[in-house]
C-alpha positions as CSV (number, residue, x, y, z in Angstrom):
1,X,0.0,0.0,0.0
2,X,1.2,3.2,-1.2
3,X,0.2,6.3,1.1
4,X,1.3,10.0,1.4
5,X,-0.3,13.2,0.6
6,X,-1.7,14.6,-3.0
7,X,1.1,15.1,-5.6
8,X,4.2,13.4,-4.0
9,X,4.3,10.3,-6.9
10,X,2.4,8.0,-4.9
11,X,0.8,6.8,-8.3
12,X,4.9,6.9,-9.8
13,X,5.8,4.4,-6.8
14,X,3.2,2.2,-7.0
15,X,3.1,1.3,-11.5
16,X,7.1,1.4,-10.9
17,X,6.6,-1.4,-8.2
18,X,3.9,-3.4,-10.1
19,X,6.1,-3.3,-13.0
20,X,8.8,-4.6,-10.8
21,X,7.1,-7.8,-9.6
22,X,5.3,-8.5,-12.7
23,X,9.5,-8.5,-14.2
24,X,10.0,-11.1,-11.8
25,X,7.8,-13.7,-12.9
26,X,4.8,-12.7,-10.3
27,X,0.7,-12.4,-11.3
28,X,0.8,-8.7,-10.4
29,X,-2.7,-6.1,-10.1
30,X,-2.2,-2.6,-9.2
31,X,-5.0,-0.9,-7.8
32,X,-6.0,2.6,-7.3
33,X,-8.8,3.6,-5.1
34,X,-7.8,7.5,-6.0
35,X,-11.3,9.2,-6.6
36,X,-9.2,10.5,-9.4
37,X,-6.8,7.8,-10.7
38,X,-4.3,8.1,-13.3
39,X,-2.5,5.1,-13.6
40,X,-3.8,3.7,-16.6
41,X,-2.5,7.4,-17.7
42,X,0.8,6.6,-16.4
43,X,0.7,3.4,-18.0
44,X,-0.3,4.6,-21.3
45,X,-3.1,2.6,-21.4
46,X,-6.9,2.5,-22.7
47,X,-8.5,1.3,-19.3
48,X,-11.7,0.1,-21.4
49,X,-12.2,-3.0,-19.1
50,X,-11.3,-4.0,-15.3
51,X,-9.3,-5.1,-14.2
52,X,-7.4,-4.2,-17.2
53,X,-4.1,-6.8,-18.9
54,X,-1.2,-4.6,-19.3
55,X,0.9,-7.8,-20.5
56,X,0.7,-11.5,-19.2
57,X,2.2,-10.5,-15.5
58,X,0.7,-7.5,-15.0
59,X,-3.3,-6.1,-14.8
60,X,-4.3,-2.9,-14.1
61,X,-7.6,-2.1,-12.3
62,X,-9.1,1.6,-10.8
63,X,-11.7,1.7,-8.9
64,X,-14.3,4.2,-9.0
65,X,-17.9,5.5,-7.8
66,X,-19.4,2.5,-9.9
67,X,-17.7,-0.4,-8.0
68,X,-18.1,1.2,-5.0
69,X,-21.8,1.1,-5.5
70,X,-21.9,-2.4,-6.7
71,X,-20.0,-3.5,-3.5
72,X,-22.7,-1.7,-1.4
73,X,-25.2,-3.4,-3.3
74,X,-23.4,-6.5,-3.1
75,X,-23.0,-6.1,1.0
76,X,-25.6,-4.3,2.8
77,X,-27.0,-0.9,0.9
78,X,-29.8,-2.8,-0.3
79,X,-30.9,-3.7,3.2
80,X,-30.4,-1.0,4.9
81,X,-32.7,1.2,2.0
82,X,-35.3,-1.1,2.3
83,X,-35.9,-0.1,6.1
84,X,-35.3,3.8,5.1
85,X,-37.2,4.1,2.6
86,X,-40.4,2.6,4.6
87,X,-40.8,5.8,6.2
88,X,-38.3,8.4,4.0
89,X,-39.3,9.0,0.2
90,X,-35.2,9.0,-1.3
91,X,-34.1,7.4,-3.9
92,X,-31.2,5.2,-3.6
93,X,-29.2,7.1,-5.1
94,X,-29.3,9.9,-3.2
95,X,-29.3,7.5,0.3
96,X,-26.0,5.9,-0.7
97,X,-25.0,9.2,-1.2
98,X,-25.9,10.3,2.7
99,X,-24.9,7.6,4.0
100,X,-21.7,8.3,2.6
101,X,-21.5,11.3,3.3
102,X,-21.9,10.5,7.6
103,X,-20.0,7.8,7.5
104,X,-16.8,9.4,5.5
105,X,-15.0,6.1,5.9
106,X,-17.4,4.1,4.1
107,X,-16.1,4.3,1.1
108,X,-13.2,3.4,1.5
109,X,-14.1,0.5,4.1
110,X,-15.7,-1.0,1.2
111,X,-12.6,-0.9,-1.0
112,X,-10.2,-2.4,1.3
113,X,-13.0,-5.1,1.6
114,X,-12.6,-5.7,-2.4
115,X,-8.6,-6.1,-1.7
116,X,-9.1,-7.9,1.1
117,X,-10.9,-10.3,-1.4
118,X,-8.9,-10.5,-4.2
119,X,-5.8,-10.7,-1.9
120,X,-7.3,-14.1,-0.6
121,X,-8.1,-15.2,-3.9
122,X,-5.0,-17.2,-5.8
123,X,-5.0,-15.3,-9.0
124,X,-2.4,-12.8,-8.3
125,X,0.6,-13.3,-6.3
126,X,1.4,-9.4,-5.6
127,X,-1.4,-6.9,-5.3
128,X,0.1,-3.2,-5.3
129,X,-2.4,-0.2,-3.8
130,X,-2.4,3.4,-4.7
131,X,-4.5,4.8,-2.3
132,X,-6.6,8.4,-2.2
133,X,-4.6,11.5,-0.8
134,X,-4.1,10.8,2.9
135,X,-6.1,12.8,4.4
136,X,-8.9,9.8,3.0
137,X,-7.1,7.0,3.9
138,X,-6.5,8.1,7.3
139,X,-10.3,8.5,7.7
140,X,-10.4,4.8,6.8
141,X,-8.8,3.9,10.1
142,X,-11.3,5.9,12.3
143,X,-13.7,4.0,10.9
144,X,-14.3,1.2,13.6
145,X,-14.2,3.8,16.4
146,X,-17.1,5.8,15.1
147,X,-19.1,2.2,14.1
148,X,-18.6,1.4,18.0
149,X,-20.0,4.5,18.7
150,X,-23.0,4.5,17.2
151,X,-23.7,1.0,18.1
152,X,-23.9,2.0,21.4
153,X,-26.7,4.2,21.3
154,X,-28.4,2.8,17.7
155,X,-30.6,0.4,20.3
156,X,-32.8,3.3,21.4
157,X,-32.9,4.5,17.7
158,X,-33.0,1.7,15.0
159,X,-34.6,-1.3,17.3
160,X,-38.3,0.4,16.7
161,X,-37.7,0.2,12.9
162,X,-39.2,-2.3,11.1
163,X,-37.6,-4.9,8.6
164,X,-37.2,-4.3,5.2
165,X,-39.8,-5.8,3.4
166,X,-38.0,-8.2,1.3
167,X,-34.8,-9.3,3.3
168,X,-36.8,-8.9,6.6
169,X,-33.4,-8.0,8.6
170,X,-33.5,-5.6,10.9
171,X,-31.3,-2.1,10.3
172,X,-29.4,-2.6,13.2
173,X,-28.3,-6.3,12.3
174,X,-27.1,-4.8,9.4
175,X,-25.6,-2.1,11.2
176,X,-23.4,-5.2,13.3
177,X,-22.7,-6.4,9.9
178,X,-20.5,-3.1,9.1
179,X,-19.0,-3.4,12.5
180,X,-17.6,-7.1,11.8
181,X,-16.9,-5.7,7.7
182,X,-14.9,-2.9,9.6
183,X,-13.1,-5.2,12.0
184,X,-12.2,-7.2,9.0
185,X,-10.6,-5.0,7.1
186,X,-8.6,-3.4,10.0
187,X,-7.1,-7.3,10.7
188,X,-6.2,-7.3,6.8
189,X,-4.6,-3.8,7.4
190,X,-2.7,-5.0,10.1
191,X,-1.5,-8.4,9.6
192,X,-1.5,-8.2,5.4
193,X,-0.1,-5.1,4.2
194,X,2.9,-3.6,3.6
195,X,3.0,0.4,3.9
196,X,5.0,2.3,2.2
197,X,5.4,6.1,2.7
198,X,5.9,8.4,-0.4
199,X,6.5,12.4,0.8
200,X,8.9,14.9,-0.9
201,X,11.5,16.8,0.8
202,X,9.9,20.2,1.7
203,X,9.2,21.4,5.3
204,X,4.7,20.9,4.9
205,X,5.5,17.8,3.6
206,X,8.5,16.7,6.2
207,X,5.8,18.4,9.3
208,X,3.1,16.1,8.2
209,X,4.7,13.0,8.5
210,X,5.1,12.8,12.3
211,X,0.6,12.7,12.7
212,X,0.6,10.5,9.4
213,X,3.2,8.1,12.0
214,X,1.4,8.5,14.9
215,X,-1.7,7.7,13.4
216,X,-0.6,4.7,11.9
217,X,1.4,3.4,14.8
218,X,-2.3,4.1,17.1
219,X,-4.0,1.6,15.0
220,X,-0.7,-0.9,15.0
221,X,0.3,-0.2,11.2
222,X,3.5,-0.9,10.6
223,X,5.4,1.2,7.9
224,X,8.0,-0.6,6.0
225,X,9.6,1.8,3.9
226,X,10.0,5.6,3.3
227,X,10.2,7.0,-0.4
228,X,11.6,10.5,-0.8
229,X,10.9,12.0,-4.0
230,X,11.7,14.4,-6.3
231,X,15.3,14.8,-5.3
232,X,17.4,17.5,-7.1
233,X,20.6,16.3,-8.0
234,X,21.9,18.3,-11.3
235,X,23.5,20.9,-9.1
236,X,24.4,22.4,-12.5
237,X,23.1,26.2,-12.4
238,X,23.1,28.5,-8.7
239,X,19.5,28.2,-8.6
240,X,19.2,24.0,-9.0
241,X,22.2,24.1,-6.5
242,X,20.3,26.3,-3.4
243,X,17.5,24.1,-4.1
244,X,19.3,20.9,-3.7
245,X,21.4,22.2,-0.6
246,X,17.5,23.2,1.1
247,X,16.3,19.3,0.1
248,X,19.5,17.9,1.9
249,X,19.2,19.3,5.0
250,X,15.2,18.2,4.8
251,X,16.6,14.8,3.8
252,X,19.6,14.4,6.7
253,X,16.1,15.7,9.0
254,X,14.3,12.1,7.8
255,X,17.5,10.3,8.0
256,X,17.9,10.8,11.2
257,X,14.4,11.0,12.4
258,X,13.3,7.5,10.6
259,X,16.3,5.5,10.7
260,X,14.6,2.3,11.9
261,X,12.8,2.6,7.9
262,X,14.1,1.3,4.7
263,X,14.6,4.8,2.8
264,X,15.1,5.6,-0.9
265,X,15.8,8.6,-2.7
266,X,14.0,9.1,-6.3
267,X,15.9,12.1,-7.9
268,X,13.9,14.3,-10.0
269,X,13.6,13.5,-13.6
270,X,13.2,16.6,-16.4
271,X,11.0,14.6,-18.0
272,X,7.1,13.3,-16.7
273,X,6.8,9.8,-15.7
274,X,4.4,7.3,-18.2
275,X,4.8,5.3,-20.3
276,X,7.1,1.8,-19.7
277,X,10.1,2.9,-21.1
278,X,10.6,5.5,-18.2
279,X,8.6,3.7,-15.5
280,X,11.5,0.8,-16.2
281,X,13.9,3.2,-16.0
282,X,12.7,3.9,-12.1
283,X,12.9,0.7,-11.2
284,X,16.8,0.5,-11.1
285,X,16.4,3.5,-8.5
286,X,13.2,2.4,-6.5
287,X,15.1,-1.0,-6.0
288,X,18.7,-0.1,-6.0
């Protein structure tokens, strides 16, 4: 899993690392659950199908609004609309849209329950993630605290409501049901993945990464590796030369603060990144 905030190369990192794999010999998917994905951009590639066959190691796959509808439908939004819309005129659309919206998390819960999924099925042997920015992925790991929560007072609120006409479960059944899907997905978290880091070296980026640790070590995720990207190294004109002396002193900052990590420096290439010419090109850097 491939984490960090918007714009550090996350996406980069994680085609770079598929590509690697898949080079190897292993049945490789690389998956984005950004609400704006571009790897199939990075890869150069016409995404018309999913998951998508880059070549006979490697399969591309984004996930969008669409799947993440389908896996409601396929889990519990069906349910759960039944009982709603006994007493509120909405239309589904619009409900998976609220519920969304009060349950930020959700979305996301239901994506790592796909991974969780496909990891357990025997068709790939290396699934690579490129998450959302951050900020979304964090809200992923808050989401068992605020199920526990509401199950604590959704007795007094959802025990009056009757069935749903056709599946006759009860809302807050259902409403257990998200609480065992959350627990779920935090064990695959946990015990599964491997994180990986991505950040740049500039002081917002450098700042954010002690919360982004913290938060990760409180819900005992273990980060394996630290990517610093974007490293000047042509020191060739005064201007490329002050820029790379400011980067280095970020850089001996990490060093020293993270040194329990594996770290790797990407430098900064005058070029953009697609296409797998230049994404092989990375992977003698990535895994130097």
């Amino acid at each position: 899993m491939f984490a960090g905030k918007g714009g550090v190369g996350k996406t980069t990192c994680a085609a770079t690392t598929a590509l690697h794999y898949a080079a190897a010999g292993q049945q490789t998917l690389v998956i984005s659950t950004d609400p704006t994905p571009s790897l199939c951009h990075i890869f150069e590639v016409n995404c018309d199908h999913k998951p998508f066959k880059i070549s006979e190691m490697l399969s591309v796959c984004e996930i969008g609004v669409d799947e993440v509808k389908r896996m409601w439908d396929s889990k519990f939004g069906r349910e759960v609309y039944e009982v709603f819309s006994s007493f509120v005129a909405v239309e589904y659309e619009e409900f998976v849209d609220f519920v969304s919206s009060i349950l930020p998390g959700l979305r996301d819960e239901f994506m790592v329950d796909y991974i969780r999924e496909m990891a357990a099925n025997t068709t790939y042997q290396k699934i690579v993630w490129d998450t959302a920015p951050l900020g979304q992925t964090l809200g992923l790991l808050k989401m068992p605290a605020m199920l526990g929560e509401h199950l604590k007072i959704a007795p007094r609120i959802y025990s009056k409501l009757k069935a749903g006409k056709d599946s006759r479960k009860p809302v807050l059944d259902v409403l257990r049901g998200w609480g065992v899907l959350s627990a779920k997905a935090m064990d695959f978290l946990r015990n599964e993945v491997g994180f990986v880091i991505v950040t740049i070296p500039e002081a917002l980026a450098i700042e954010q990464l002690d919360g982004i640790f913290d938060e990760f070590n409180e819900h005992g995720l273990k980060v394996e590796q630290l990517v610093i990207n974007n490293v000047i190294t042509d020191t060739s004109s005064e201007f490329l030369c002050a820029r790379a002396s400011q980067q280095r002193n970020y850089i001996d900052v990490l060093i020293k603060k993270y040194s329990n990590l594996k770290m790797v420096e990407l430098p900064m290439f005058p070029h953009e990144i697609k296409g797998m010419g230049r994404l092989e090109g990375i992977q003698s850097k990535l895994f130097s």
